[in-house]
N, C-alpha and C positions, 0 to 999 in steps of 0.2 A: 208605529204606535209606541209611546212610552209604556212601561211596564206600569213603573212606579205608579199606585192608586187607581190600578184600573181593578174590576172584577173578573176576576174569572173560574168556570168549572173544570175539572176535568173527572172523567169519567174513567172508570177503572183506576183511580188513584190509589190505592192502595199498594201496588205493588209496580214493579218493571217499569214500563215507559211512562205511566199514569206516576206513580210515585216520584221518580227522578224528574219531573215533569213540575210537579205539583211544588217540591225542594228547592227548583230553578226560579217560578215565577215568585214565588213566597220570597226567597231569597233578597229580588228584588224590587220588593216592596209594594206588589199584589195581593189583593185578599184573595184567600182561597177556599174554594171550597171543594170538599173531595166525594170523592162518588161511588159506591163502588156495593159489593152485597152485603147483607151484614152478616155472615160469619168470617168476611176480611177483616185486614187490620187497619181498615179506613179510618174510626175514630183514634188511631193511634200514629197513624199516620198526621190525620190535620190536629191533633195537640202538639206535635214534636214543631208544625210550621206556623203553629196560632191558626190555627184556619177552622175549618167546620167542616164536619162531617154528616154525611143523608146518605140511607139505607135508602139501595136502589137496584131492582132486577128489570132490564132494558130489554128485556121478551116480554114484561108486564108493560105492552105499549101505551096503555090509558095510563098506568101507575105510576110511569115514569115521567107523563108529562106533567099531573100532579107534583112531585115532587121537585121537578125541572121548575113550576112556578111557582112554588115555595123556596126553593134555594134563592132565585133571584130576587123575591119580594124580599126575603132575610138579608141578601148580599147589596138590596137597593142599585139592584142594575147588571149589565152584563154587556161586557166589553172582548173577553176570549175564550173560547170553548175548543176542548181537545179529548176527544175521544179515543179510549185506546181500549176497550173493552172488548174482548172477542174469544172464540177459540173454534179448534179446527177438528177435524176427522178424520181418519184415515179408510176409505171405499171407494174400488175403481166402480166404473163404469157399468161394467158386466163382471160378477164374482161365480166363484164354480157352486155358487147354492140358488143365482136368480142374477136379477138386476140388480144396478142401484137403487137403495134405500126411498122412496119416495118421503118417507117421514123424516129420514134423517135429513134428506137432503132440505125439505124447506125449515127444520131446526136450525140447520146451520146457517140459511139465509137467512130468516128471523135473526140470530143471533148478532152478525157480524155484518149485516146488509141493511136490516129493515132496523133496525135496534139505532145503528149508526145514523141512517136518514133521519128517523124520528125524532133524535137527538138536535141533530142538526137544523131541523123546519122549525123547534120551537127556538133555540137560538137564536137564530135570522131574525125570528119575529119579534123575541125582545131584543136585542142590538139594533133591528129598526126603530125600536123608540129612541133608541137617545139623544141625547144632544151631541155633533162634533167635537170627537178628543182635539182635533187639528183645522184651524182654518184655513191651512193650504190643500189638505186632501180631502177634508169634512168626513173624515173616518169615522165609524161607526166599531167597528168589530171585525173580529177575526177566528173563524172555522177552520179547525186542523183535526183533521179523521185521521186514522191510520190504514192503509191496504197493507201489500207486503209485498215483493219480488214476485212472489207467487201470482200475482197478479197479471206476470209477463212471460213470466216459466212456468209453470204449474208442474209437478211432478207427478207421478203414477202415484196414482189416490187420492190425490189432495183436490180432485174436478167440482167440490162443495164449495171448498174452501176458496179456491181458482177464482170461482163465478163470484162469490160472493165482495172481494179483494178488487179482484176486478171493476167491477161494478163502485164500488169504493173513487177507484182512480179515476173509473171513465165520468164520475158527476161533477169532477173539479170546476171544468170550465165553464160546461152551462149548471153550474150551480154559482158560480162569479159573475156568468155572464146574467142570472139572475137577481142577482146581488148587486152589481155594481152601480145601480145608479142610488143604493139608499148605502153607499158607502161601506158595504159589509165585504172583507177576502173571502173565498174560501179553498182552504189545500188539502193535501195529504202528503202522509212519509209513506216511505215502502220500505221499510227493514230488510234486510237479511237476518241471516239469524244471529239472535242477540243471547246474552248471557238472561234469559227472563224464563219463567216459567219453569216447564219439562227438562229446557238446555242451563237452567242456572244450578253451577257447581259440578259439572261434569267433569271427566279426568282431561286433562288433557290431552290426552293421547286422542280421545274421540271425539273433541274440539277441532284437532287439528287433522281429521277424516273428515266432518262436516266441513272445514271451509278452507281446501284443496284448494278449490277451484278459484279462490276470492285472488284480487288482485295484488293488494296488499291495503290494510295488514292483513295476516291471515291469520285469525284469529276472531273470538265470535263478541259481536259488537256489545257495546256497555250501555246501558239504560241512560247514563250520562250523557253519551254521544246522541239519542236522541233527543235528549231534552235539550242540547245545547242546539239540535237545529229547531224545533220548536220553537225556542226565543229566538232564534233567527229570523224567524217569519215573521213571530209578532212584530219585531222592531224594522223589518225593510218594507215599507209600504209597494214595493216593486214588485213582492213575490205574488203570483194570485193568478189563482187558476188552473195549477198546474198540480202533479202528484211527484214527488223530488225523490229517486231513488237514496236511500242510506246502505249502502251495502259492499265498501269495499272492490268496487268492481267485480262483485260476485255475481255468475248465472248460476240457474241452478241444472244437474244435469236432470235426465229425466228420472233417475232415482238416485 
């Protein structure tokens, strides 16, 4: 899919992958629109890229679909969506005061699981109206979630976050395979870990204890490096279906 004059959201734009994301497609000549909470810097993010910004909490499931069809009626369509909004926990399984958290634990799936789907079904449904960007492929649109490595390693306490990531990766293909006859991709990235959030601006010393184990480089990945595979996607009509590790040849150990 061409970039140039398609529409598209991304969700947690304000910041890390959503941000370098949002800078990428704007770049090249996409309307943007950015997504994110408002006490982000989402409106400050989509003036610096001409874009627009919508105040949006993605556990508010009914709130966020609201707002998902008012972005599109504003943007007059919707060609690429990318979700990068999430965050994790740290609680194993069985702790020395009980179990696992039963509230945390469906917080966290709400957040990074069900937040993400929800996202995604009203997408599908408007990228199924459109008309073909191409009439060799009669392309509709294109869906890119984020999971994470964690998805395939999971580390000691992260079993919320594991499941929910997971779950993330495992919808690719029959979420393509649902998709594919009204012309819609849909993927995922799997980060390792990146210079974003918690790990952005750490010393290096403890940069280069977190990712020992990577292949090369070893060194913790750049928000840039995700968005350059994000326009990856959008633009090879081939990619679809699949969840595409980013990570350096990094596993994770189990702590």
């Amino acid at each position: 899919m061409e970039i140039e004059g398609k529409k598209a959201i991304i969700v947690g734009g304000a910041s890390g992958f959503g941000r370098a994301t949002a800078e990428a497609l704007a770049k090249r000549g996409a309307t943007v629109a950015v997504l994110d909470r408002p006490q982000s810097k989402g409106k400050e993010v989509a003036d610096q890229i001409g874009g627009t910004f919508y105040e949006v909490d993605i556990t508010d499931f009914e709130g966020t679909e609201s707002v998902l069809n008012k972005v599109v009626e504003d943007l007059g369509g919707l060609h690429i969506a990318v979700t990068t909004a999430g965050g994790g926990i740290a609680e194993r399984t069985v702790k020395k005061d009980g179990p696992h958290s039963l509230d945390s634990f469906r917080k966290s799936i709400d957040l990074n699981l069900i937040g993400t789907f929800n996202i995604s079904r009203i997408a599908a449904w408007h990228m199924s109206k459109n008309e073909p960007v191409d009439d060799e492929a009669e392309e509709r649109g294109v869906i890119i979630n984020t999971a994470s490595i964690a998805a395939f390693e999971g580390q000691i306490g992260q079993l919320a976050y594991t499941a929910s990531k997971a779950a993330i990766a495992g919808m690719c293909l029959t979420m393509a395979r649902d998709l594919g006859s009204l012309g819609i991709r849909a993927l995922a990235i799997a980060p390792s870990l990146f210079a974003t959030g918690l790990t952005e601006g750490i010393p290096d010393e403890f940069a280069t204890v977190l990712t020992k184990d990577a292949a090369f480089p070893k060194r913790l990945g750049k928000p840039e490096e995700y968005a350059k595979l994000a326009v990856a996607i959008v633009e090879n009509p081939m990619l679809n279906g699949q969840c595409l590790r980013l990570d350096a040849g990094q596993r994770f150990a189990p702590k």
